[in-house]
ChimeraX commands (.cxc) that place a marker at each C-alpha (Angstrom):
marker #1 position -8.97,-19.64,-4.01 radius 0.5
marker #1 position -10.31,-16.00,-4.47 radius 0.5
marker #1 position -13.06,-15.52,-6.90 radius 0.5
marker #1 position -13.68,-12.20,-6.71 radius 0.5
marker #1 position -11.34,-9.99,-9.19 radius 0.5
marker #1 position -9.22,-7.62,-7.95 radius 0.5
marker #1 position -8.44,-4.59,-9.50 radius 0.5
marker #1 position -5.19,-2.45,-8.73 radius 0.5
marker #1 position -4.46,0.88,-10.19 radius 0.5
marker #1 position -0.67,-0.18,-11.18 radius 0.5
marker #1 position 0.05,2.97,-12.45 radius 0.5
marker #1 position -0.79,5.17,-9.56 radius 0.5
marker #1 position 1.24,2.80,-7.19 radius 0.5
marker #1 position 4.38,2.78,-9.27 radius 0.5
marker #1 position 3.99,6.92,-9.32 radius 0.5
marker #1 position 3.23,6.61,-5.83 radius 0.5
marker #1 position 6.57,4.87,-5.10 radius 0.5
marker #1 position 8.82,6.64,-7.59 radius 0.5
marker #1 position 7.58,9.57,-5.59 radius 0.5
marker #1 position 8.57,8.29,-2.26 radius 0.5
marker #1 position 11.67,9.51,-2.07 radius 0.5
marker #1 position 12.01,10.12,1.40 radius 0.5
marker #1 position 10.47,7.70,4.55 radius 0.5
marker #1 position 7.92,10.09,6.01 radius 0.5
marker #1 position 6.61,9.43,1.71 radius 0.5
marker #1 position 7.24,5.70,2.19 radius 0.5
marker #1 position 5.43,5.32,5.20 radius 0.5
marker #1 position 2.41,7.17,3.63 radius 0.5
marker #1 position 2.86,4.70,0.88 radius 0.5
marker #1 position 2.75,2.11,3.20 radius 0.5
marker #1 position -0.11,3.09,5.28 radius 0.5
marker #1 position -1.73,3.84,1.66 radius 0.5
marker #1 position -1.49,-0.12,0.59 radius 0.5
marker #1 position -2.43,-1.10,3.97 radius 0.5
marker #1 position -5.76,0.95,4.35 radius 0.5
marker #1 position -6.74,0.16,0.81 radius 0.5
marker #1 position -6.27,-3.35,0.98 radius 0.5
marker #1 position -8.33,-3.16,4.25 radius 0.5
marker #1 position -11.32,-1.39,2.39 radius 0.5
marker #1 position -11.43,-4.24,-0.12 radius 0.5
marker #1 position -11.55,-7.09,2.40 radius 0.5
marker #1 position -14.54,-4.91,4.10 radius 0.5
marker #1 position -16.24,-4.75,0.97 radius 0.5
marker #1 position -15.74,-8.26,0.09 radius 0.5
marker #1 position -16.78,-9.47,3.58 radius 0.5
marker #1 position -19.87,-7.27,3.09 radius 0.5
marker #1 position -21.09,-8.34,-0.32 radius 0.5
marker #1 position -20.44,-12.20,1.46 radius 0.5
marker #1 position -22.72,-11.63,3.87 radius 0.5
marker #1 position -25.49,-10.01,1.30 radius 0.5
marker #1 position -25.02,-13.15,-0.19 radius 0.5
marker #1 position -25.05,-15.34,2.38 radius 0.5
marker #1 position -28.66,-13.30,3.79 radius 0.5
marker #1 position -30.47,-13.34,0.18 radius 0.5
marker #1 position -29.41,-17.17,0.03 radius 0.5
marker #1 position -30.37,-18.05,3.80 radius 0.5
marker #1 position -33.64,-16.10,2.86 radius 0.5
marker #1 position -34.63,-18.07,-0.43 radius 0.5
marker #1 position -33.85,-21.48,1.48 radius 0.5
marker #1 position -35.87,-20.66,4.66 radius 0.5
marker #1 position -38.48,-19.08,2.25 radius 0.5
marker #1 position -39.02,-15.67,4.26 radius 0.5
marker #1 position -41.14,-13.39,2.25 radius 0.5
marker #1 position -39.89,-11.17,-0.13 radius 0.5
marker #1 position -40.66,-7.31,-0.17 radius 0.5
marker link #1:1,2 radius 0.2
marker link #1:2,3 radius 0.2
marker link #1:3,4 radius 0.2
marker link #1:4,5 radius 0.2
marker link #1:5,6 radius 0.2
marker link #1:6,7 radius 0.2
marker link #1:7,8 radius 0.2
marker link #1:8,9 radius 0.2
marker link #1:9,10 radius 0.2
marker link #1:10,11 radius 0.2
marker link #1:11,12 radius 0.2
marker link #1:12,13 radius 0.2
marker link #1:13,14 radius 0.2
marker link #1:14,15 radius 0.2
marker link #1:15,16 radius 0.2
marker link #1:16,17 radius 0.2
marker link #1:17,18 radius 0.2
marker link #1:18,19 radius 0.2
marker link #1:19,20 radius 0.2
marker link #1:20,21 radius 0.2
marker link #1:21,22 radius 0.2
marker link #1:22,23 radius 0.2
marker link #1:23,24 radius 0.2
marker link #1:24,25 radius 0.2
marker link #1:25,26 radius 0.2
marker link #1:26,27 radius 0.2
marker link #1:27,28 radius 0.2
marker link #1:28,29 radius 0.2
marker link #1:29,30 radius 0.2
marker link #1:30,31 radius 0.2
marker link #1:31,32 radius 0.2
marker link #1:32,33 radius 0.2
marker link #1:33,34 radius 0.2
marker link #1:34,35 radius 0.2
marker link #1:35,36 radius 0.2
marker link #1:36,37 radius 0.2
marker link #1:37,38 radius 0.2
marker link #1:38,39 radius 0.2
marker link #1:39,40 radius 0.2
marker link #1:40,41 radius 0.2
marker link #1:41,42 radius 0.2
marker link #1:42,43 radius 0.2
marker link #1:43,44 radius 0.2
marker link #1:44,45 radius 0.2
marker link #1:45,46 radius 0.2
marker link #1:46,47 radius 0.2
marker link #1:47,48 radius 0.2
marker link #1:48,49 radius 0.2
marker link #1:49,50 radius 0.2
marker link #1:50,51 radius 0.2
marker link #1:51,52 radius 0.2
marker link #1:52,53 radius 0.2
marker link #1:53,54 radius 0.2
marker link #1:54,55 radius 0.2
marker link #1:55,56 radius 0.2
marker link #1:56,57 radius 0.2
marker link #1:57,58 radius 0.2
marker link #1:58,59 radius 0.2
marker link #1:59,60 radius 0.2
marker link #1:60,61 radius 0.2
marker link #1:61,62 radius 0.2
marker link #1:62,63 radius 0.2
marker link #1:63,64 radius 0.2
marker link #1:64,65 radius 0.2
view
């Protein structure tokens, strides 16, 4: 299950695509999803770990600054 949301800008895919017209534009497209996708599952992983950190900190009771 994923309980984060995730937000995709529909519309500027679908222009995105009607523009790719050619396969140099597709594999832009392509390469467009791919490194997108891979910036959300860095941020995800990141905020996961902030999580995890301010959690392992409360249970362990380090000292707050």
């Amino acid at each position: 299950m994923r309980d984060q949301k995730v937000l995709f800008d529909y519309h500027r895919y679908q222009q995105l695509l009607v523009e790719a017209v050619d396969e140099k534009k597709r594999l832009a497209l392509i390469q467009l999803l791919i490194e997108e996708r891979a910036m959300d599952r860095l941020s995800a992983q990141r905020a996961a770990d902030r999580g995890s950190m301010t959690y392992g900190s409360k249970v362990l009771g380090a000292p707050r600054r």
